[in-house]
BADRENVEX-629231 format. One line per field, with one value per residue: x, y, z of N, C-alpha, C in turn; residue in one letter. Coordinates in steps of 0.02 Angstrom, whole numbers. Example, Ala and Ser with C-alpha at 12.3 -4.5 7.8 and 13.67 -1.06 7.14 Angstrom:
2
n.xx	[660/642]
n.yy	[-284/-112]
n.zz	[390/354]
ca.xx	[615/684]
ca.yy	[-225/-53]
ca.zz	[390/357]
c.xx	[660/645]
c.yy	[-165/2]
c.zz	[390/394]
r	[A/S]
//
This chain:
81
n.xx	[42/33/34/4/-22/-114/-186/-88/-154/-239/-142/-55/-166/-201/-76/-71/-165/-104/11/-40/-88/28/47/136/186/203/239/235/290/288/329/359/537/566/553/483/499/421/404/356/415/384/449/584/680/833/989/1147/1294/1475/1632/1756/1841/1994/2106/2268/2416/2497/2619/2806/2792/2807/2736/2598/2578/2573/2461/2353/2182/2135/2063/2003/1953/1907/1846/1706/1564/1406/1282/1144/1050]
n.yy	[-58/106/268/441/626/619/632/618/526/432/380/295/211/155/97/11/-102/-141/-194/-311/-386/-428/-358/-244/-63/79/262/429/611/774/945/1063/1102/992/839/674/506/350/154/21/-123/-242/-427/-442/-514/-473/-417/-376/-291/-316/-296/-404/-521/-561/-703/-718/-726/-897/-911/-859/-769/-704/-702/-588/-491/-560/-674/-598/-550/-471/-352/-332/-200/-200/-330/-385/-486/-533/-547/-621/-573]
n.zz	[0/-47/9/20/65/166/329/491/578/493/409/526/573/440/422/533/493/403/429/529/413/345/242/154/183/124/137/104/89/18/67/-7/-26/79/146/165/192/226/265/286/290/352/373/287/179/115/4/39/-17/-8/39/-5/93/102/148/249/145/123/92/141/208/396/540/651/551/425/444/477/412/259/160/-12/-100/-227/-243/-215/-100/-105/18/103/194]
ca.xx	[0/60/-16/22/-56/-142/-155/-52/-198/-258/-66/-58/-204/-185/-13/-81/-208/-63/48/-75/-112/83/66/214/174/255/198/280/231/356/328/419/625/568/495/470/472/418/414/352/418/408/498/573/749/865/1062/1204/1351/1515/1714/1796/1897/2052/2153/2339/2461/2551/2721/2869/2786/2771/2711/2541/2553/2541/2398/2284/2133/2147/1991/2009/1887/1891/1819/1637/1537/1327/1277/1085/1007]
ca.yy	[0/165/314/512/673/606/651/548/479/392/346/258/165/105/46/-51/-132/-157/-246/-358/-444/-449/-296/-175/-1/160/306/495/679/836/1011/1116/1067/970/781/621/466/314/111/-39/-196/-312/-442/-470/-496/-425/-428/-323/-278/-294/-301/-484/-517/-642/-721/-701/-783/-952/-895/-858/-717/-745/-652/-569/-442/-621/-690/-531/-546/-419/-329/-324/-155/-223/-387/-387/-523/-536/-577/-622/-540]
ca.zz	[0/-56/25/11/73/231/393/520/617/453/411/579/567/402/433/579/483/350/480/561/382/307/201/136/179/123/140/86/57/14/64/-42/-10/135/148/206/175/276/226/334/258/393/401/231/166/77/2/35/-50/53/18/4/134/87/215/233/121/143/77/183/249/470/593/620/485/362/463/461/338/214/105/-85/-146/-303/-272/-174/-110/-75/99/98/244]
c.xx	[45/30/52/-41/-118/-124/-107/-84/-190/-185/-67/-95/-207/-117/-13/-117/-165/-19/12/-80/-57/81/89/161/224/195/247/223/294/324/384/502/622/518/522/468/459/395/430/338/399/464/513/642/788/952/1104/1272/1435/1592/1727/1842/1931/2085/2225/2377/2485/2587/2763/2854/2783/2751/2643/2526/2533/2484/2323/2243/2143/2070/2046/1962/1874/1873/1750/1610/1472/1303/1182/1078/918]
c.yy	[61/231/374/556/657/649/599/508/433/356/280/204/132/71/5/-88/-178/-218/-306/-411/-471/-407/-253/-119/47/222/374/561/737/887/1065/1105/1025/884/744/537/396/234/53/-80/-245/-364/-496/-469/-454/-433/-378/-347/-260/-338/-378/-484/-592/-628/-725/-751/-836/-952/-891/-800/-756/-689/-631/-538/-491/-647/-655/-546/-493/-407/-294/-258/-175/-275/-378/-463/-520/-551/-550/-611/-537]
c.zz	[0/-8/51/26/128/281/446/565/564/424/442/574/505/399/478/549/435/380/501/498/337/264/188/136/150/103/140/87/42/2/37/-37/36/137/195/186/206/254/309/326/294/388/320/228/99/51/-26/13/-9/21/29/42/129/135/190/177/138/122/134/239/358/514/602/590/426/377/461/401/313/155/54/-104/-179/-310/-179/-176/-73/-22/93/190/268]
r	[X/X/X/X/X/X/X/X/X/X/X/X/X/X/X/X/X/X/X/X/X/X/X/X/X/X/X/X/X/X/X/X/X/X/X/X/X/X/X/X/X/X/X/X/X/X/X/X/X/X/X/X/X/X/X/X/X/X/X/X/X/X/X/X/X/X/X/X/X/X/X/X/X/X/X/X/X/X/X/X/X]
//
């Protein structure tokens, strides 16, 4: 359910009615440079975007500067949420 240009009683209450039966709300409005916007998924998932982290070398390196995991920028991996 979408809903714009309400008041926030009627907001309220339809986002409770929305909740109780598993139904995505959002709801917005924008006064001139100034808004809002508001979004009540429940309980849904989702997947983020996050740096690869490789583990140290097994070369000759020793110590814990070789053991430290290390993040790649340039290589990402999905993590379902």
């Amino acid at each position: 359910v979408c809903l714009t240009c309400c008041s926030r009683e009627s907001m309220v209450r339809i986002n409770q009615i929305c909740h109780r039966n598993g139904i995505k709300f959002f709801s917005g409005d924008v006064f001139g440079f100034h808004g809002y916007m508001f979004a009540d998924l429940g309980h849904h998932e989702f997947v983020e975007e996050k740096p690869k982290v490789s583990k140290g070398s097994s070369g000759m390196e020793d110590g814990p500067e070789a053991k430290r995991a290390r993040r790649d920028p340039a290589e990402t991996t999905m993590v379902k949420k």
